[in-house]
C-alpha positions in Angstrom: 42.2 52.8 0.1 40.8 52.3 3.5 37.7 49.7 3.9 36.4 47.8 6.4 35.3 43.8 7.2 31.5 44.4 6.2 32.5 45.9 2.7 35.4 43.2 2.3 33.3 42.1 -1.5 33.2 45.5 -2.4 36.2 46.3 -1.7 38.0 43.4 -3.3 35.8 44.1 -6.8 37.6 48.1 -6.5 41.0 46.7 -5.6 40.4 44.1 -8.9 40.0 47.6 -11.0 42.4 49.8 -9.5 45.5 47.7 -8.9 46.0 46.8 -12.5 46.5 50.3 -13.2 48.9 51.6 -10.5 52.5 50.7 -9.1 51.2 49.8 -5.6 47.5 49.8 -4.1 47.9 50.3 -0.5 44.6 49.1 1.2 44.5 50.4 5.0 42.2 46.9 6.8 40.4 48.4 9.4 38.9 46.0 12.0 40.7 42.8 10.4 42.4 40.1 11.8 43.8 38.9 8.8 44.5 39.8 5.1 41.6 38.5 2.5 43.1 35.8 0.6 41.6 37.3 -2.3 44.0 39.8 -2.3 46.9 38.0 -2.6 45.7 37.0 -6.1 46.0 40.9 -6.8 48.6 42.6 -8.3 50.5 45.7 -7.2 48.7 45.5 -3.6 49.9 46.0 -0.6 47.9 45.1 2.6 48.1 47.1 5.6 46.6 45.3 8.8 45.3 48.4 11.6 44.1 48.3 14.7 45.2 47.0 18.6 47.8 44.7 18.3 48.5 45.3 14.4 51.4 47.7 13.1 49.4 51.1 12.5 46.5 52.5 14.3 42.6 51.9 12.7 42.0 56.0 12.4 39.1 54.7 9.5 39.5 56.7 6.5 42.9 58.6 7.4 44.2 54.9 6.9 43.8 56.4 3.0 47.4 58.0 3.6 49.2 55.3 5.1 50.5 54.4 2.2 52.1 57.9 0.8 54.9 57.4 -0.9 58.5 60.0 -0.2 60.0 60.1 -3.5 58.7 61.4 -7.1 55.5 59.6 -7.8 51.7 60.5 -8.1 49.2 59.6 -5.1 45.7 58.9 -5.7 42.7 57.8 -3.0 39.9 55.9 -3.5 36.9 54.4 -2.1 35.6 50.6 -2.0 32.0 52.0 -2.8 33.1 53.7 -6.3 33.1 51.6 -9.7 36.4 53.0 -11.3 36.6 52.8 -15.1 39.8 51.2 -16.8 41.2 54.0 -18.0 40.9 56.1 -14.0 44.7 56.1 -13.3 46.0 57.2 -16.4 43.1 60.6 -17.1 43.8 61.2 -13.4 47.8 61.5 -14.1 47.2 63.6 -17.2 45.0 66.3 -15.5 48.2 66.4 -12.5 50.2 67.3 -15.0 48.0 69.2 -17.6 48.4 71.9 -14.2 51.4 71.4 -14.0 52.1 69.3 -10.7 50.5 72.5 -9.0 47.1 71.5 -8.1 45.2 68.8 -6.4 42.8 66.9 -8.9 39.4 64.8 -8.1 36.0 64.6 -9.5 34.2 65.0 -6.3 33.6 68.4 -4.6 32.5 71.5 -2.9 32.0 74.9 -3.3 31.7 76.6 0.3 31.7 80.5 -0.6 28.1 81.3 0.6 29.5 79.7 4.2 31.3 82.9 4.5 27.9 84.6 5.2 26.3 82.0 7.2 25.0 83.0 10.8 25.2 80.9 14.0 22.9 78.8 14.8 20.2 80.4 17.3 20.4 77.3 19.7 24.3 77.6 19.8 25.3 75.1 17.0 27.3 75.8 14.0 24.8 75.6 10.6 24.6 72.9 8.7 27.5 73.2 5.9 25.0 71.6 3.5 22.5 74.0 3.1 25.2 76.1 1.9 27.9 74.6 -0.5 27.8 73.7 -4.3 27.9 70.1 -4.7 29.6 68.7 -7.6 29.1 64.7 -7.4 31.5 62.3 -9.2 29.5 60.5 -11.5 27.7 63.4 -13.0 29.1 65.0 -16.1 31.0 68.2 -15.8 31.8 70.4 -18.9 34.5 71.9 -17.6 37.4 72.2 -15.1 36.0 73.8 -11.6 37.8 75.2 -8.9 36.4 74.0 -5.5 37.2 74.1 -2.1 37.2 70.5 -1.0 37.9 67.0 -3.1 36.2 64.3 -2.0 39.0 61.7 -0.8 37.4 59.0 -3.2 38.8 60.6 -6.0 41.6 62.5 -5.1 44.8 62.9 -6.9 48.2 65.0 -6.5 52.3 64.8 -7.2 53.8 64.1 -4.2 56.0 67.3 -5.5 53.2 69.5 -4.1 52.8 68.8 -0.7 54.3 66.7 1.9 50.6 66.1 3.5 50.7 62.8 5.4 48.3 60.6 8.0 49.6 62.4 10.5 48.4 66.2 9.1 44.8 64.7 9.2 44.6 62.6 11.8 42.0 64.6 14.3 38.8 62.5 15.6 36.5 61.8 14.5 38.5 60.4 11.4 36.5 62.2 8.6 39.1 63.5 6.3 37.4 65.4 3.3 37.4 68.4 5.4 40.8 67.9 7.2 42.4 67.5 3.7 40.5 71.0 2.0 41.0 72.6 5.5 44.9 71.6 5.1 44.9 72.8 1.5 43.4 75.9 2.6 46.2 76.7 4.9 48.6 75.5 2.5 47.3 77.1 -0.4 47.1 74.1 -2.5 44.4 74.8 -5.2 42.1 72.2 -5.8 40.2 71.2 -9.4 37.1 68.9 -10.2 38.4 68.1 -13.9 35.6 68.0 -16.8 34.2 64.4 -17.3 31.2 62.2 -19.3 28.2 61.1 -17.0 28.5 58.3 -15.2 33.0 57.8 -15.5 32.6 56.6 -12.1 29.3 55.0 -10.4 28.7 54.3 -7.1 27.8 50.8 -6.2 24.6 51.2 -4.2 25.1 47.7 -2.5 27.3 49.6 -0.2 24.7 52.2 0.7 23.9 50.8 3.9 27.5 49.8 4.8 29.0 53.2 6.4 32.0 52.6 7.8 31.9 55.7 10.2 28.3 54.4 11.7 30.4 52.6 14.2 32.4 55.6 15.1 31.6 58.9 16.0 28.8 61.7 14.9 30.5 63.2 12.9 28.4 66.0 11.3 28.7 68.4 14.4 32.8 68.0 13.6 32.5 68.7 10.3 29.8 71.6 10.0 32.4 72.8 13.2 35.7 72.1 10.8 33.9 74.0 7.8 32.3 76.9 9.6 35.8 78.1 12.1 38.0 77.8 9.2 36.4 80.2 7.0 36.6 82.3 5.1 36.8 80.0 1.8 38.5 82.0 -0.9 38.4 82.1 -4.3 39.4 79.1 -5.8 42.1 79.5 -8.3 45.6 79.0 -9.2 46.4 82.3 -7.8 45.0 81.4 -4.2 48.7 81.3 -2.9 48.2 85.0 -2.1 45.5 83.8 0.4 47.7 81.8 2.0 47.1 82.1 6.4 50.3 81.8 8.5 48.6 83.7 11.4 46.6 80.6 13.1 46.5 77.1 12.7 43.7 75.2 11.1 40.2 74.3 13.6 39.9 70.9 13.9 
């Protein structure tokens, strides 16, 4: 997790529901001078201080990966704006392995074929990704398993076994990382499923609507309609996507 001073609350409320249910909750403390003291009182977490002066650099929601792990275990990310139900860690680990270790799992996604066809802006600009993906959000019911092309990074789960993806592999500014990560599993062929669910698994806790933790940053949608719109084309989604695999060019960010 990666979170911020103004969504401190928030972000202790998540930590209360996902810690229980995991090994060790990394939380990336962007813009702190201190660890909550709340957290201590946590199990399985382990702070991580960013910023001038502190051990790793405040790169906002790469800080997400900070905590990746080398040897055989399973990585999930999450979001301090997300109610997670009791029961998250353990359906998350079952759909890894129901594919067999060989895709990346969330609940949160995008489609981005019809981007393939999309013209220029007139003015000069890149379009607006928007106006063409598929939008699968993560608390409304899905009937069944859907290949995408990105995974929101609030529900993202993998085996370390598939890829060696680290910080340092997203870690182009502006720091949004939804699009780094699909654009790096795009180049890496890493396939990438939104697994079936009930409505409303996961809820989003509106108090943190007006909190946005990149407000402080950058503009970021010029990056990522740019991110989305030089690394297409967006193939088919599918287990088979390895034979779409691009070793020619390196990824736009």
């Amino acid at each position: 997790m990666a979170t911020i001073p103004e969504r401190e609350a928030h972000m202790v409320m998540t930590a209360s529901q996902i810690a229980p249910q995991c090994t060790r909750l990394y939380i990336a403390l962007n813009g702190y001078a201190r660890v909550p003291k709340a957290l201590y009182a946590l199990p399985n977490v382990v702070p991580q201080l960013t910023g001038e002066g502190q051990p790793l650099p405040d790169k906002g929601a790469v800080g997400k990966f900070y905590g990746r792990p080398s040897g055989d275990a399973y990585y999930l990310t999450v979001d301090d704006d997300i109610y997670y139900p009791p029961d998250y860690v353990r359906v998350m680990v079952a759909a890894v392995n129901r594919y067999e270790r060989r895709a990346m799992i969330g609940l949160h996604g995008m489609r981005l074929d019809r981007l393939n066809d999309a013209p220029l802006d007139p003015a000069g600009g890149y379009p607006n990704y928007k106006q063409y993906r598929e939008l699968f959000i993560f608390y409304r019911a899905l009937a069944t398993d859907t290949f995408v092309h990105t995974i929101g990074t609030a529900t993202l789960a993998f085996h370390t076994s598939l890829t060696p993806l680290r910080a340092e592999d997203i870690s182009e500014p502006p720091y949004t990382i939804d699009e780094q990560v699909a654009i790096y599993a795009k180049y890496h062929a890493l396939p990438m499923v939104l697994i079936a669910r009930k409505q409303n698994w996961l809820q989003h806790n509106p108090a943190c609507a007006g909190i946005n933790p990149l407000s402080r940053r950058y503009e970021t949608v010029p990056a990522r309609n740019r991110r989305y719109y030089t690394n297409r084309p967006w193939y088919s989604c599918a287990l088979t996507q390895e034979t779409h695999a691009t070793t020619d060019r390196s990824p736009n960010l």
